[in-house]
Structure formats: C-alpha cells, structure tokens
PAZAPA-4460 file (N, C-alpha, C; in steps of 0.05 Angstrom, whole numbers, plus 32768, in hexadecimal, padded with zeros to 4 digits):
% residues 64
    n_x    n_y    n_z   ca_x   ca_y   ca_z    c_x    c_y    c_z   seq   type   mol
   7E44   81F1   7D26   7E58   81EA   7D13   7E72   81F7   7D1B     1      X     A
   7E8B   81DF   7D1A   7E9D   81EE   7D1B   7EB0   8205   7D09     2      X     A
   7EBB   8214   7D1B   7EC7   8223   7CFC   7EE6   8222   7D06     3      X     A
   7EFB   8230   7CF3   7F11   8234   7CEB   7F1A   824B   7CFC     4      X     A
   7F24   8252   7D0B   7F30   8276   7D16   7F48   8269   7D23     5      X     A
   7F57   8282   7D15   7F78   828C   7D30   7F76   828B   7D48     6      X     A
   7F80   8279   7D53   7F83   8270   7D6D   7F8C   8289   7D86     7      X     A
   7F7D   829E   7D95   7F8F   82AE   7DA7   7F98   82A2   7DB8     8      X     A
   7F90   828C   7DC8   7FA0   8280   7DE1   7FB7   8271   7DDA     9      X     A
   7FB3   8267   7DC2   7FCC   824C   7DB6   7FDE   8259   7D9E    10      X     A
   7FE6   826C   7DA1   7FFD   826F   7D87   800F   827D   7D8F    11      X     A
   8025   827C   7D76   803F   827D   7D7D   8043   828A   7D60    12      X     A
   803B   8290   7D50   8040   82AA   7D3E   8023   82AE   7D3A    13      X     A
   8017   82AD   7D2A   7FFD   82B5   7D22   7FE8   829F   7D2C    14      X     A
   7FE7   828F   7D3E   7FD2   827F   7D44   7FBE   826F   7D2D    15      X     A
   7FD0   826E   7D1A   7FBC   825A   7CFD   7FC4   8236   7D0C    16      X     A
   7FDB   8233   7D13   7FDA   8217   7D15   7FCE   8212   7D30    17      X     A
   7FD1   8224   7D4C   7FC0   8224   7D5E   7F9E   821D   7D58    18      X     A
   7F96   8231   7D45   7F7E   822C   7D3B   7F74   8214   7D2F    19      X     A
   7F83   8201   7D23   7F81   81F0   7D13   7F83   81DF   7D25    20      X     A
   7F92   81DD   7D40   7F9B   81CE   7D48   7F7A   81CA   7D63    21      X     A
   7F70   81E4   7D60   7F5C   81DD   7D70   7F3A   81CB   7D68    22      X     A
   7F36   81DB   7D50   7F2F   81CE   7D3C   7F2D   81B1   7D32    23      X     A
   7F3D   81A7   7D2D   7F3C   8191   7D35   7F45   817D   7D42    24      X     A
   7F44   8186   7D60   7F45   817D   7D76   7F64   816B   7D7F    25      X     A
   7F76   817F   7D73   7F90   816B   7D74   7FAA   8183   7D7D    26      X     A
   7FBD   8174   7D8C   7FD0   8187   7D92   7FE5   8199   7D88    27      X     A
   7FDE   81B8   7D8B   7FED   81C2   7D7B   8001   81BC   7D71    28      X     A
   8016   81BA   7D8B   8032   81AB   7D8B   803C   81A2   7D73    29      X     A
   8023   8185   7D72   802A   816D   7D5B   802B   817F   7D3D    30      X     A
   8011   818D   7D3C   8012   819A   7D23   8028   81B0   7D23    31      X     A
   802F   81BD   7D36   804D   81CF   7D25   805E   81C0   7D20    32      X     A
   8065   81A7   7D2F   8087   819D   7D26   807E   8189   7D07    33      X     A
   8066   817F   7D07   805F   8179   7CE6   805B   8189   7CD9    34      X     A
   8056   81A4   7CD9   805B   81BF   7CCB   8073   81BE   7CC3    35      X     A
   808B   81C0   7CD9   80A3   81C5   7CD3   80B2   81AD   7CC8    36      X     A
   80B1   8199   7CC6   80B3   8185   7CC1   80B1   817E   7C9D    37      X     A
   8094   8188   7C9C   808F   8184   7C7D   809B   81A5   7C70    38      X     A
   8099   81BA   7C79   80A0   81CD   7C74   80C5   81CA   7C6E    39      X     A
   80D2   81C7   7C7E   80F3   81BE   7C7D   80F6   81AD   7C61    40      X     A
   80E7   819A   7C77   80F5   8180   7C60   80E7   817A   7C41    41      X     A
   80CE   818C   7C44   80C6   8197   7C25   80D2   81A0   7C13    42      X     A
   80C9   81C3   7C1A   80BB   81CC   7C04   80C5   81EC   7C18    43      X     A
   80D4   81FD   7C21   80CE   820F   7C37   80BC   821B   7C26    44      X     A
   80C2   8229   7C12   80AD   8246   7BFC   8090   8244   7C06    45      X     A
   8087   8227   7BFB   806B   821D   7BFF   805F   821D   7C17    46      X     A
   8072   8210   7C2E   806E   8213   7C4A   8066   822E   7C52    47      X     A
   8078   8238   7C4A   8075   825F   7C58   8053   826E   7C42    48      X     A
   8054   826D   7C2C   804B   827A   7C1E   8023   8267   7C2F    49      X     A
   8024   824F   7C2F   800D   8246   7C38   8004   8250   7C52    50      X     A
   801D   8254   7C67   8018   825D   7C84   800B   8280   7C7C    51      X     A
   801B   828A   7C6D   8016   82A7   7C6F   7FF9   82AA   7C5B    52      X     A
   7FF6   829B   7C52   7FD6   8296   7C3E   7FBF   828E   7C54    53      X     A
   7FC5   827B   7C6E   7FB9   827A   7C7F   7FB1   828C   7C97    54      X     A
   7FC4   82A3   7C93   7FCB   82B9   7CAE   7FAE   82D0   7C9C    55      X     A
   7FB2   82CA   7C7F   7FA1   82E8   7C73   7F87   82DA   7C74    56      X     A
   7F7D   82BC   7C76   7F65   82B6   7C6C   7F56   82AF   7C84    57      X     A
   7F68   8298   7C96   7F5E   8299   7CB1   7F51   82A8   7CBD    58      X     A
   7F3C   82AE   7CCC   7F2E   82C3   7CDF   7F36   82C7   7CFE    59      X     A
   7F33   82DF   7D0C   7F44   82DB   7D1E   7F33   82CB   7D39    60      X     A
   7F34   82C1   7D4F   7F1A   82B7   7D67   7F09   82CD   7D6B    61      X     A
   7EFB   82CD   7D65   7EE5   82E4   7D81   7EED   82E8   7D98    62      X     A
   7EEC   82F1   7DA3   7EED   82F5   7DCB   7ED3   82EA   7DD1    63      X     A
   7ED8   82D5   7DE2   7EC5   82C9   7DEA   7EC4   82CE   7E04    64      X     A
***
C-alpha cells in the first residue's frame, strides 16, 4: 500500500508537494505552479495555512 511522506530527493521548501507529487505518480513541477496558481489567484491565507497544515501532518521518507 501506498503511503503519503515528504519527499527528500524532490523538494524545494518542505518536500509536501514533492511527496504528493510522487505519490501519485505525477510531476512535481506541474503541481507547484497549480499550487501557486490557485494559491495567487485564490485565496493566499488558505493556500499558506493548508501548505503549513501539510508540513506538521505529513511524515517525513525513511532512508531507504
């Protein structure tokens, strides 16, 4: 089963969208600039307050 963890090889502040991005099998890339994208042209509060809700809940990779 797959799971959810902070990305160490793929991130660029806290590795949650790296993680996500590995997860399900899609490129980080795409998911930060639709991060930033819906985050801007949202909502920023919500944007930030969800990322930093993801940084405390997220788990970090194992060393594999």
């Amino acid at each position: 089963m797959k799971k959810l963890y902070k990305s160490k090889s793929d991130k660029v502040f806290a590795g949650v969208i790296g993680g996500v991005g590995e997860y399900f099998n899609v490129d980080p890339v795409i998911l930060r600039l639709a991060y930033l994208l819906i985050t801007v042209f949202g909502a920023i509060a919500p944007g930030v307050i969800v990322y930093l809700f993801a940084i405390l809940i997220v788990p970090k990779q194992n060393p594999a």
